[in-house]
N, C-alpha and C positions, 0 to 999 in steps of 0.2 A: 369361779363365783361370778354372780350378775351384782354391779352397781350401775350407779347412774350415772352418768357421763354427761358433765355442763359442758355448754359452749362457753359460756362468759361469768366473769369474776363472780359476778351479782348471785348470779343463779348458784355458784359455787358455794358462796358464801349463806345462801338463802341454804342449802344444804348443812351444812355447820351449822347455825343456830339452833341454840337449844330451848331458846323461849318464842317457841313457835305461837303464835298464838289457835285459840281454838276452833276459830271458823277454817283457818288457812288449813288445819289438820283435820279436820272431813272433808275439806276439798282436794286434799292428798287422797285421803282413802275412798271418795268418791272414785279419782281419778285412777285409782290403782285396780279397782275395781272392774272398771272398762278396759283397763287394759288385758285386766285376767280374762275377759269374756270375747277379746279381739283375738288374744292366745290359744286360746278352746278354740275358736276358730280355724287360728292357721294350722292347731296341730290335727284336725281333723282332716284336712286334706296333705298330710303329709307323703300319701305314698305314689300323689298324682306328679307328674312329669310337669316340666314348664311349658306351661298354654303356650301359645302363638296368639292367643286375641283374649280383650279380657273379658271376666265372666260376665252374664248376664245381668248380674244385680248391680255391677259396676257402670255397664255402659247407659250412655243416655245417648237415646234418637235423637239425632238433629239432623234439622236441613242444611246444606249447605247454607255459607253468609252470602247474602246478597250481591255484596261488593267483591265477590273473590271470583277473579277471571280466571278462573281454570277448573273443568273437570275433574273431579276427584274419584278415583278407582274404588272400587269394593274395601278395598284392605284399607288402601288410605282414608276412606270415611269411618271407619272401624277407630283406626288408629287418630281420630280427628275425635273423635266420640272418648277414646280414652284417657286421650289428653284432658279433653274437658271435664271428665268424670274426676277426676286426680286434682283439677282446678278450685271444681264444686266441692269435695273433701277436705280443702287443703292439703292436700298432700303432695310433694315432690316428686317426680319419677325421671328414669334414663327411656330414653326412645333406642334402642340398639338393633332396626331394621338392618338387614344386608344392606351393602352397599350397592344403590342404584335402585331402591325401592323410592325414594322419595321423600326422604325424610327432611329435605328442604322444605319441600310443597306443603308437608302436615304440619310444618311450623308456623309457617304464614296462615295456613289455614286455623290455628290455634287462635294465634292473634286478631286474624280478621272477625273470628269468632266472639272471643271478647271484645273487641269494639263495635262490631253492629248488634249485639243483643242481650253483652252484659254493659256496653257503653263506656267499657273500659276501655280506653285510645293511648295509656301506657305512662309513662314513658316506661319503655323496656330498654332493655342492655343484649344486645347479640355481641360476643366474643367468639372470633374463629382464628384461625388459620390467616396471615399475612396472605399467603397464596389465593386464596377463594374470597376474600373479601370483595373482590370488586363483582365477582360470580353472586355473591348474598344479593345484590343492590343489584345487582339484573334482574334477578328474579322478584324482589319484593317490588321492583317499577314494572312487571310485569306482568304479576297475578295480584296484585292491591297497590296500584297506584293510589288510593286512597292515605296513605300512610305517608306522613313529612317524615322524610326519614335525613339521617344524617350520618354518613360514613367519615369518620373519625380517622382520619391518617396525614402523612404529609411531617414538615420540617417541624420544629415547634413554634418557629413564629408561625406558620399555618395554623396548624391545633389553637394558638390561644387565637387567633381572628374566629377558627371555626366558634370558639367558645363564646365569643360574642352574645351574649342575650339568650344563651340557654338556661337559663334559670325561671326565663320569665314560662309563663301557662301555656301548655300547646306549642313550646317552641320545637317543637318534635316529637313523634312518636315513636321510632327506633331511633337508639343509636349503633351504626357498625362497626368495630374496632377489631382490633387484633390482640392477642395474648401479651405481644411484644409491647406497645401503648398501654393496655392497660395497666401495666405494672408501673410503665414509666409513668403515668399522671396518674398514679391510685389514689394520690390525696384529695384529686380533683372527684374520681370518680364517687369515693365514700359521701361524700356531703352531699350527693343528692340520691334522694330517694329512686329506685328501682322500683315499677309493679312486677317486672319477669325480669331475668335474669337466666339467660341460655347461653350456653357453651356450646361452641361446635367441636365435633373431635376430641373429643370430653378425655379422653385417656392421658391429653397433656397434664393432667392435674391426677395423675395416677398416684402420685409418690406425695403421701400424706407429709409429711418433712419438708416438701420442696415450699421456696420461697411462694411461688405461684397459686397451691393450694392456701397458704397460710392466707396470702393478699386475697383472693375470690373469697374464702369463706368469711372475711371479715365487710363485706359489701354490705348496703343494707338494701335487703331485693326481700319483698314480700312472698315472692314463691321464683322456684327453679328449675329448669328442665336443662340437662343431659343429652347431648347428642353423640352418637359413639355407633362405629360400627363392627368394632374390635372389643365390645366391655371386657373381653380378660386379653390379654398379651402374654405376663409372664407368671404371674403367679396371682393367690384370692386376694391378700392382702393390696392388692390395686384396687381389687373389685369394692374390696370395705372403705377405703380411698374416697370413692364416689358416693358408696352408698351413704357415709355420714357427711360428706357435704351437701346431700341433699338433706337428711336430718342431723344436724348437730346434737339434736339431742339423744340419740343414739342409736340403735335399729331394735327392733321388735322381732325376740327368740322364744323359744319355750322353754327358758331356762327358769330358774326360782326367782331372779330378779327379773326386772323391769326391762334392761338395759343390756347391749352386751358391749363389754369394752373391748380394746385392741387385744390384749393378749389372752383374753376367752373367745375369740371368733378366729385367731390363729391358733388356739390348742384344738377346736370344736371341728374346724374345716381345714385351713391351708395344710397344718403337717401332716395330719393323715394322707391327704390326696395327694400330698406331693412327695409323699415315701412312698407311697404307693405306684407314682409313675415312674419314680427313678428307680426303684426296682423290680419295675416289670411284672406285679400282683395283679394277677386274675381280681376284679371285684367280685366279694361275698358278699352274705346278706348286712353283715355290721358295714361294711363299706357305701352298699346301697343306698341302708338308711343313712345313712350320712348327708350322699349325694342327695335326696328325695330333701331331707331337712333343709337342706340349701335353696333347693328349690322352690321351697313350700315361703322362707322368708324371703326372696327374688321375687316372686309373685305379684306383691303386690305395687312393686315397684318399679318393676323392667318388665317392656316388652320387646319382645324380641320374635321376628317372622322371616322368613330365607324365600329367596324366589321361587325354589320348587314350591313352597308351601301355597304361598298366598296368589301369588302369577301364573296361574294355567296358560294363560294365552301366550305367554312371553317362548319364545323361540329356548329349541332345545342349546344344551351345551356341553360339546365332547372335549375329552381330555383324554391326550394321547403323548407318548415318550419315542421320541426319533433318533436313534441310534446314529450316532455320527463315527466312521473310520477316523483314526488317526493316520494324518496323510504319511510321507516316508520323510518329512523333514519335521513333523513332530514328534512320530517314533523316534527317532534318532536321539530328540531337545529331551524328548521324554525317558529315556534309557538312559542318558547319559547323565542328565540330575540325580535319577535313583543312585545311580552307581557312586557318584563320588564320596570321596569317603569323609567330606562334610557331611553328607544329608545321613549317611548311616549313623556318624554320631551324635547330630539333631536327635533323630530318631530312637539313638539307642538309650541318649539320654534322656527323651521323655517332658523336657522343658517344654511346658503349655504352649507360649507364645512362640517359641521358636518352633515348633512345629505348625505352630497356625502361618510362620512364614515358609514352610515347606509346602501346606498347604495351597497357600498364591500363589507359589510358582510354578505351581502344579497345573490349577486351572488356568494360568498363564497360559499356557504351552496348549492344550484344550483350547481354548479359545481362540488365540492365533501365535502363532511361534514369533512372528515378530513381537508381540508384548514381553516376550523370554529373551529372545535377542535378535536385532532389526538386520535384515540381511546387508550386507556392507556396499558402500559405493565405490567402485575401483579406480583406482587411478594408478596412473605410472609411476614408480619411483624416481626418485630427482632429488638432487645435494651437491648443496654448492662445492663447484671443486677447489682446488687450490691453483691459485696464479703462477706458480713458480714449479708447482710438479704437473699442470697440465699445459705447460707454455711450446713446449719440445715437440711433443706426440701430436698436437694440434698445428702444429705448421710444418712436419714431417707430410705430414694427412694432406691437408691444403696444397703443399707443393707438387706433392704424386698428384692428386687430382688435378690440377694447373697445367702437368706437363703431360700425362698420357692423352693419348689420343679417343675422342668417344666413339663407342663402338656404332657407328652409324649402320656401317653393313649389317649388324646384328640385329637391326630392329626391326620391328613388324609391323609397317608400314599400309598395312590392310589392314589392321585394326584404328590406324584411326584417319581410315581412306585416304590416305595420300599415296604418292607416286613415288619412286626413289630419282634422288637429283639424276644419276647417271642415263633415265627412260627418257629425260624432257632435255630440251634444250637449256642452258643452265642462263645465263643472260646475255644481252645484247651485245654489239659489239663497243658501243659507247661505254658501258658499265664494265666490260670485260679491259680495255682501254686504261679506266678510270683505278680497277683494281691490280691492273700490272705497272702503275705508276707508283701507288701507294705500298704496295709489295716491297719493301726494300732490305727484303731479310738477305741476298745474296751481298749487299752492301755493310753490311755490318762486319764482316771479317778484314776489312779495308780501314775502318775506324782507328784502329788498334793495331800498332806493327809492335811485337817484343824490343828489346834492344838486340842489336846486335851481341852473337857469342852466346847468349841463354836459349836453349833447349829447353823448352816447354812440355818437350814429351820425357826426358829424363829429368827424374829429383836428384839433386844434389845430394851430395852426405851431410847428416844434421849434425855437426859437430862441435858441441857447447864450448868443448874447449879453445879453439880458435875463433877469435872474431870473422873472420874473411868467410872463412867457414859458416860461419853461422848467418853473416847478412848474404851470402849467395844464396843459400835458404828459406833467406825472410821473403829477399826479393823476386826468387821462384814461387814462393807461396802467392802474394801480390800479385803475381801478374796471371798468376794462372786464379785465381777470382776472380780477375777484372774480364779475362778469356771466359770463365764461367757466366759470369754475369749477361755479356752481349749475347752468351749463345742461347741463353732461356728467353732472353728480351726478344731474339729474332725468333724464335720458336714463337713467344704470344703474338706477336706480331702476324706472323705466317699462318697461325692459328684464328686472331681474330679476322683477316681477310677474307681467309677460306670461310669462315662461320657466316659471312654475308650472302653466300650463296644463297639464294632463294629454292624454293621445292619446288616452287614451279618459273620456267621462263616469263620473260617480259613478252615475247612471242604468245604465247601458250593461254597466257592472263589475256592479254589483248583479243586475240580468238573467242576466249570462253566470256568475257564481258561484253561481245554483240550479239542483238536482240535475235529472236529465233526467225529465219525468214527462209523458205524454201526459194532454190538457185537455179531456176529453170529459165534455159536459152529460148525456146522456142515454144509457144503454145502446147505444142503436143508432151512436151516433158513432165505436163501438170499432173499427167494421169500415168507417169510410168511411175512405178513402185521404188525401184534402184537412185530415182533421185531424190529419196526423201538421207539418202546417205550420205548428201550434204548440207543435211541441214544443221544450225548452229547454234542449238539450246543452250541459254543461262543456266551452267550447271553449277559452278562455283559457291552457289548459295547452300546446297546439297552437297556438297564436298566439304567444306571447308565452315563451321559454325563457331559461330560465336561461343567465349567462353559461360553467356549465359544461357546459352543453347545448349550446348552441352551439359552443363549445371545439372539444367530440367530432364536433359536426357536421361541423365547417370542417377537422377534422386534414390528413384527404389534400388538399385544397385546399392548404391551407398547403405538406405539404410536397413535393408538386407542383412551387407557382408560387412558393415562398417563397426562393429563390435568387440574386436579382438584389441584389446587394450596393450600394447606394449606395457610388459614392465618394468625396465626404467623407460626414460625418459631423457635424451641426448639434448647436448646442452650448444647453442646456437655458435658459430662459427667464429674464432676470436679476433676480435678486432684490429688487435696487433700483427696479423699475420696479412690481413689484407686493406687496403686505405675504406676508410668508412663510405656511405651511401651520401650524396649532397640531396637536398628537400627536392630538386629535378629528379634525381634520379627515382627517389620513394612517388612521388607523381606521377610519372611517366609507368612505373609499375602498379602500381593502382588503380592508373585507368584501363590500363591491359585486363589486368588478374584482378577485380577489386578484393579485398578484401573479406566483402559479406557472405560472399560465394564460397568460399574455402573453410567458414567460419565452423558450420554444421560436420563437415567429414573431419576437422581439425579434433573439435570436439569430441563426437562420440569416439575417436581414436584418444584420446587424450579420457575421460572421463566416461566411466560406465554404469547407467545407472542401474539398479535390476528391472526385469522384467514387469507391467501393468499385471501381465496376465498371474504371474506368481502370486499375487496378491488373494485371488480366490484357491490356485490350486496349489498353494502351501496349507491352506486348511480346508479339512474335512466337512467344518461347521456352515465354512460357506459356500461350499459346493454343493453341500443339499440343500443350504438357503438359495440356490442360484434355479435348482430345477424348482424350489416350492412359488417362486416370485413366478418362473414363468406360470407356473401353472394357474397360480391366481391369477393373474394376469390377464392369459387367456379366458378363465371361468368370471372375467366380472366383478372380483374378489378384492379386500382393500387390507391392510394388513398392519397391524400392531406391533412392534418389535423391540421387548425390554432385554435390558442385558444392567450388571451390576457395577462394570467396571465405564468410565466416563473415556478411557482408550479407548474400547470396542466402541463408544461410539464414530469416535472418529474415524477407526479401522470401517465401522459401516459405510458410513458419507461415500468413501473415497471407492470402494465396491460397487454403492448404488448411483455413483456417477459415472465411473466405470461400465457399467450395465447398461444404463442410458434411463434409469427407474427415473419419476421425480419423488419427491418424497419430501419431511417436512423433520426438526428437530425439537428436541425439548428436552432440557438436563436443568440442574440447577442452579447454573448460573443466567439460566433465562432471565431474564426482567418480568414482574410481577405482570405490572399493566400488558406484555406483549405474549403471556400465555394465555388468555382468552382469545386474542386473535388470532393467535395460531391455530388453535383448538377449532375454532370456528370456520376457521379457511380450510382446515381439513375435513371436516364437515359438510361444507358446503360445496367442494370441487372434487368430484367422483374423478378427475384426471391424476390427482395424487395419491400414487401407490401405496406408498411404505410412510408411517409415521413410528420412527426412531424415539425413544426416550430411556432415562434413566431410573431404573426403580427406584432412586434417591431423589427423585426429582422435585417432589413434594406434589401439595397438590391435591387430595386426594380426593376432590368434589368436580374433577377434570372430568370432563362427560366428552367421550370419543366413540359415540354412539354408530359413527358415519363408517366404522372398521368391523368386520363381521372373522378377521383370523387373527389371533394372537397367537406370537409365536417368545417365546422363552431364550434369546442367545444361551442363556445361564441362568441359574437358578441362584439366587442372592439368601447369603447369609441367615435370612431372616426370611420363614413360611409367610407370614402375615402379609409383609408387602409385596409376594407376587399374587396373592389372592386379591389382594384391594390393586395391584393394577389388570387382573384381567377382568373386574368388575367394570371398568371401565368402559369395556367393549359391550358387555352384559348386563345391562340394565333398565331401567323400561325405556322404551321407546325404538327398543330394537326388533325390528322386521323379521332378521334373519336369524340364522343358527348358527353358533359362535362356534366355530374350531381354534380349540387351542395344541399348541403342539409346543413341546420342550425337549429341547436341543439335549441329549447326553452323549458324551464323546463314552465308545463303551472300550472295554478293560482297561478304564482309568481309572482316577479318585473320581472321577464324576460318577461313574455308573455306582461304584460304591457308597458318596454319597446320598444316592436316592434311595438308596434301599436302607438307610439306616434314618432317612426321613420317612419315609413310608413308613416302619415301625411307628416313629413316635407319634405319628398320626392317627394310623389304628390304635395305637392304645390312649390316646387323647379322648378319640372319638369313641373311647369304649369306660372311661372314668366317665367323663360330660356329655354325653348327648347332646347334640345341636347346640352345643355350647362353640366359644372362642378361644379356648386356654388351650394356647399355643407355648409352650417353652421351648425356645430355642436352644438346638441341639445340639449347638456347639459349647453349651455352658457344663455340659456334661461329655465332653471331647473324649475319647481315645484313639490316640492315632493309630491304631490296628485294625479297628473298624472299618476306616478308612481303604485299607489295604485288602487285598486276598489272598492267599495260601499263596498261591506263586510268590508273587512280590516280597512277601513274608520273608520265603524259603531263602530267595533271593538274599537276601539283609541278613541270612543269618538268624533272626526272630522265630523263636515258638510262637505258633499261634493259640496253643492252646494254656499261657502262661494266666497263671490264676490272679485273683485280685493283688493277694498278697504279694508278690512276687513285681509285680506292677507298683506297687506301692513302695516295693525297696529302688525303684529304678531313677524314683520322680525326687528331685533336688528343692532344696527352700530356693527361691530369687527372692531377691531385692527390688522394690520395687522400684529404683532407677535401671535396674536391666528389665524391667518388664516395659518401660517406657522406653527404652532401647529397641527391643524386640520389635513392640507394637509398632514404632516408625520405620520400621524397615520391613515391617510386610508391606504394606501398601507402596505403590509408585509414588512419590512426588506431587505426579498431576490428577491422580484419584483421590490425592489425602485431600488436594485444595477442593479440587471439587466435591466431595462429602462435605468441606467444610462449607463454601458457598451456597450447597444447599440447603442445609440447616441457619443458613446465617438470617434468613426473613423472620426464623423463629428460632433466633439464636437459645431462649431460655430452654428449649426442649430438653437438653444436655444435663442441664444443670440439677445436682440432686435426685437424679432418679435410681438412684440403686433402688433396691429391694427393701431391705431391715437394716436399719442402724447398727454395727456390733457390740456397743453396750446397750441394748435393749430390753437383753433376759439380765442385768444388772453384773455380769462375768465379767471377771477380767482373766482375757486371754493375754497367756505365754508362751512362748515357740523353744522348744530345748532343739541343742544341738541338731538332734537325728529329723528335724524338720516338725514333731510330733507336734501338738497343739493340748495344753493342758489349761484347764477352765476351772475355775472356782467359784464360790456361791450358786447361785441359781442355778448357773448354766453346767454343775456339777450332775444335778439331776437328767438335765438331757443328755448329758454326753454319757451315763451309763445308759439312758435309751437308745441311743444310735448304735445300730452295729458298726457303723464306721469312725465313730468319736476314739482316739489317739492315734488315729493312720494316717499316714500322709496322705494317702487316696481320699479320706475322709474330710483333712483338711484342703486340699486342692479344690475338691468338690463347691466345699462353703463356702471357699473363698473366690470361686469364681461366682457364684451364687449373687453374692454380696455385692462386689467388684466389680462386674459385668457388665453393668448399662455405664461406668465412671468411664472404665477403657474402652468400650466397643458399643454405645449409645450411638454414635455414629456412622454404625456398619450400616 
């Protein structure tokens, strides 16, 4: 049934009275009358589709306002004209052009309108987006500088200085603010009067419940315009949302009453269409009309035009799906998550959220296997040993090494061009002199005479039982360690002399350090050939390099072959076995060997990092991103690239600096003020390739007109936002022809993915025509969809398992393990950053489910087997639904419901 639906008490209350008087009561059925003749109207055009421009007897010709610097297009003097016609009516309306038609420009244009030639100068109220605010106040000092305007942001001691003497006449004719401000000084902004009262991105007040609708529709603004290039998202009941904030007083049906209220324009329109998508019905003609009825009350209130329609001249736009391999170390990440026998009983079980974390891990792996697991950095094994069980075997080691002899003869002495001592003269006769004085290892067996009677080369018998016995023993033992002793001391001794030998003579050096001079006795020798054979080149400098000559020499050697990481790691030499280094001696080898030199082959032996280049050829995705850059590249081309996850961006960066690209960034923890600059510099400088962003990024009035290919890393959760970010690229003022291209890794969940968007797309676009009723397709999940017969087979899974059957498999949660779930799909640093991006308009979040669950006035209860049993009202729907006592049934609703609480900020 149709009543009348007050906005305010009074009027409520002027409804109740029963002692109406009699003038007020013909001005009732005056008024009822006209509304019956405005109804004959709309129902006459009920079987006509929604215009693109409005009708004739609507529009008024005007000239552009004087004062407005800019050009306006065909469409947009259309949509200037209708504005104004809606102005002239009193009537409210939504502007819901595509995104990048211009529905800035027709705004200003509105306003300029009324100031130069209804002499209305405002004050008006613009409410946007935190994001584009500062983007509004470009544009209004640009095309009507005329206008005092005043952007409304900043700490609150700011605001109340802005607020300063706004009250007085002409202290401004816009103000700019944000969703976020408006609500925090609503007190402030109620008490003064509004002549307009515009919303940008109008869907933030979708959710008739939310605090945000409640606070805007209590403003007091003489008339309101809608800005929106999304008017439906998830369901109609958004769309009624808008439609009665623009009339409170309620919408105009062709029903028996006046009025239609909430739950007659969701029994008239949303349930029908929206059973009708979720189970895949062909539209009939009862459907039709349906559809045509919607549109016939849209009409006179929304316009809405698409760039095909209205933009002839605007550059075509292709859209195309690029099949990406899965390399052999994502097949691998990818084969072996299926497999474990986690993910099959995820899956066997059927839990929503835990499958949506099968889900990301899935596309993890798709996107770059390092987001699944980062390939590791090697190092040697090492652990402190023990003092007492490695004291023995470390000075057993040290001793052999101390006393054997180095194998000199064995070396290879052409490799690091030297000579062997035994080819050259070894040294002078002074030095040779000096070391057979120092020599005094034949002298040490002289040191030490035994006693007399003790045989050192016979041991005694060890014989505990007699003393004499046993100290002839002790004192054999004694002396033959003291004989041990001297004979290793003459050994190092004899050792370190011989090690002063030099490689080459004192002779030999002295030769080779004079200057190069040919030796000719007698004039005629100058011209013989055979005496250039004594000549005496400085070669030494070429023999014999410095250790930083060398260094340079050996670099690409080193880092070459320098990779092979030992794995342990040997533990330095013990202290106790040999007397420590004095600060001379660590000096004296520093200046030799420095230490900075040794520092790099120390390293990569010790420490291995992985491979730069793995970085592309561990994924498929950016391997065909590496041939599409160059080819832009070379063709002139500048390029767009969204992706979902705020990792992949930085997975991008470190590729595109890898590559040698420049390129520019933008996610959402940009700072407000420095995304117009960026925008702009990329814009402005055809030398920067790749402009990197986040479909979360916010933003949505971002003009990156200067890029003519977008390219899709991933396709995000949510249709809506990768359409309004390749509008970005597509919008007026673009030259060229936009190629877009989306990345799908194929026999994945991606490729299955798309094909299960593609349905709900065709059958959107086959309910709504040129409409925006997008429902997201994951609120209707099954994770076999997802999958294909193989994969299936694999798992064990029928895939041809019927509803019901599906329905016994799906368990009730509680909704502390659904908040479990939900934080453990996402990474850590994807959750923050989702949340940093929403955080300029932090209320977006807030209250936007769908339908309240006591709405239809039911109270629901959950029995044991998961089932869902409803009483009163909601008794009659639930024999309407074929799915009311199934758990499929309630799974369904209860994502429905629940869906923007949990996942508002996918």
């Amino acid at each position: 049934m149709l009543a009348e639906q007050e906005a305010g008490d009074e009027a409520a209350e002027g409804d109740e009275d029963e002692e109406e008087d009699a003038g007020s009561a013909s001005a009732k059925e005056e008024e009822e009358e006209d509304e019956d003749e405005e109804r004959e109207g709309v129902e006459g055009d009920a079987d006509d589709e929604i215009s693109t421009e409005p009708s004739d007897r609507q529009i008024q010709h005007l000239r552009p306002p004087f004062l407005l610097r800019a050009t306006l297009r065909p469409y947009q003097q259309a949509g200037l004209e209708w504005l104004a016609s809606l102005y002239t009516g009193g009537v409210n309306g939504i502007l819901a052009d595509e995104m990048g038609l211009g529905k800035t420009i027709q705004t200003i244009a509105l306003l300029a309108h009324l100031a130069c030639d209804k002499g209305q100068w405002g004050p008006h109220l613009v409410v946007v987006p935190t994001s584009v605010m500062l983007n509004w106040e470009m544009e209004f000092r640009k095309f009507f500088p005329g206008f005092k305007l005043l952007t409304y942001y900043g700490t609150q001691k700011e605001r109340k200085k802005k607020r300063e003497g706004w009250s007085a006449e002409n202290a401004f004719n816009v103000c700019i603010t944000s969703y976020q401000l408006v609500l925090a000084d609503q007190h402030i902004f109620r008490r003064k009067p509004w002549h307009y009262l515009i919303l940008d991105e109008a869907h933030h007040i979708k959710n008739f419940r939310s605090q945000r609708w409640q606070t805007l529709l209590g403003f007091n603004a003489r008339h309101r315009l809608l800005l929106t290039g999304t008017p439906l998202q998830n369901n109609l009941m958004e769309l009624w949302s808008l439609l009665y904030f623009l009339m409170p007083h309620g919408l105009i049906t062709d029903g028996s009453g006046p009025f239609a209220e909430h739950a007659d324009f969701q029994a008239w329109f949303s349930n029908p269409m929206e059973k009708a998508i979720e189970n895949g019905e062909v539209m009939d003609a009862e459907m039709q009309a349906t559809v045509n009825k919607l549109h016939t009350i849209l009409r006179p209130y929304l316009l809405r035009r698409l760039k095909a329609e209205v933009e002839k001249q605007m550059p075509g736009k292709t859209e195309s799906v690029i099949y990406c391999r899965l390399s052999k170390r994502q097949r691998f990440l990818y084969d072996d998550f299926m497999a474990r026998a986690q993910t099959r009983e995820t899956l066997a079980s059927g839990h929503f959220l835990s499958i949506i974390n099968c889900l990301m891990q899935l596309r993890k792996v798709c996107n770059h296997p390092d987001l699944f697991e980062t390939r590791p950095v090697v190092t040697s094994f090492s652990m402190h040993r023990s003092v007492v069980t490695g004291f023995e075997p470390s000075e057993l080691l040290v001793r052999k090494r101390l006393l054997d002899e180095a194998p000199i003869a064995k070396m290879d002495w052409s490799t690091l061009t030297l000579v062997k001592p035994e080819q050259e003269e070894s040294t002078s006769s002074m030095a040779g002199q000096l070391r057979t004085r120092l020599d005094a290892s034949g002298s040490f067996p002289a040191l030490y005479q035994p006693p007399a009677g003790l045989d050192l080369s016979v041991e005694p018998p060890r014989d505990v039982n007699s003393i004499a016995c046993w100290r002839r023993h002790h004192a054999w033992q004694q002396h033959r360690a003291t004989i041990s002793r001297l004979d290793r001391l003459a050994a190092v001794n004899h050792r370190r002399i011989r090690a002063s030998t030099p490689y080459f003579g004192s002779t030999l050096l002295r030769f080779l350090r004079q200057p190069s001079r040919e030796l000719a006795l007698f004039p005629s020798d100058v011209d013989r050939p055979e005496r250039e054979l004594l000549s005496t080149p400085s070669l030494l400098p070429s023999l014999v390099r410095s250790n930083e000559q060398r260094a340079e020499q050996l670099a690409d050697t080193i880092s070459l072959y320098g990779f092979a990481t030992p794995n342990v790691r040997a533990h330095d030499m013990a202290q106790h076995a040999l007397p420590g280094m004095t600060q001379d001696d660590i000096d004296d080898i520093e200046e030799v060997a420095p230490a900075e030199l040794l520092h790099l082959p120390a390293t990569k032996l010790t420490v291995a990092f992985p491979d730069r280049s793995l970085l592309q050829y561990d994924c498929g995705k950016l391997q065909k991103l590496d041939e599409l850059l160059r080819e832009c590249r070379a063709g002139g081309h500048r390029v767009l690239i969204f992706t979902q996850m705020t990792k992949v961006l930085d997975i991008l960066e470190e590729f595109l600096s890898y590559q040698g690209h420049r390129y520019l960034r933008l996610d959402g923890s940009t700072k407000i003020e420095q995304r117009q600059i960026i925008t702009e510099r990329f814009n402005s400088n055809d030398k920067i390739l790749a402009f990197i962003s986040s479909t979360r990024a916010g933003g949505l009035g971002i003009n990156l007109q200067g890029a003519d290919t977008v390219i899709f890393y991933d396709s995000d959760w949510n249709p809506a936002l990768d359409r309004q970010c390749q509008d970005r690229a597509h919008r007026i003022g673009q030259t060229r022809e936009v190629r877009i291209w989306r990345f799908v890794t194929e026999h994945s969940i991606e490729e299955n993915m798309l094909k299960k968007a593609n349905q709900k797309r065709k059958l959107d676009q086959m309910v709504i025509a040129d409409g925006e009723f997008t429902t997201d397709h994951l609120q209707k999940l099954d994770w076999r969809d997802y999958l294909d017969d193989g994969q299936l087979a694999e798992l064990g899974v029928d895939a041809a398992t019927n509803d019901a059957q599906k329905a016994e498999q799906i368990p009730t949660q509680s909704e502390a393990e659904i908040r479990r779930a939900l934080a453990a799909a996402e990474d850590e640093e994807d959750a923050a950053a989702a949340k940093a991006a929403v955080a300029e308009i932090e209320m977006d979040r807030d209250d936007f489910g769908a339908e309240d669950k006591q709405a239809s006035g039911a109270a629901a209860s959950f029995t044991k087997d998961g089932l869902v049993q409803t009483a009163g009202a909601g008794q009659k729907e639930a024999e309407e639904d074929p799915l009311a006592g199934t758990a499929d049934g309630w799974m369904i609703r209860w994502v429905d419901e629940d869906w923007d609480e949990y996942f508002g900020w996918l």
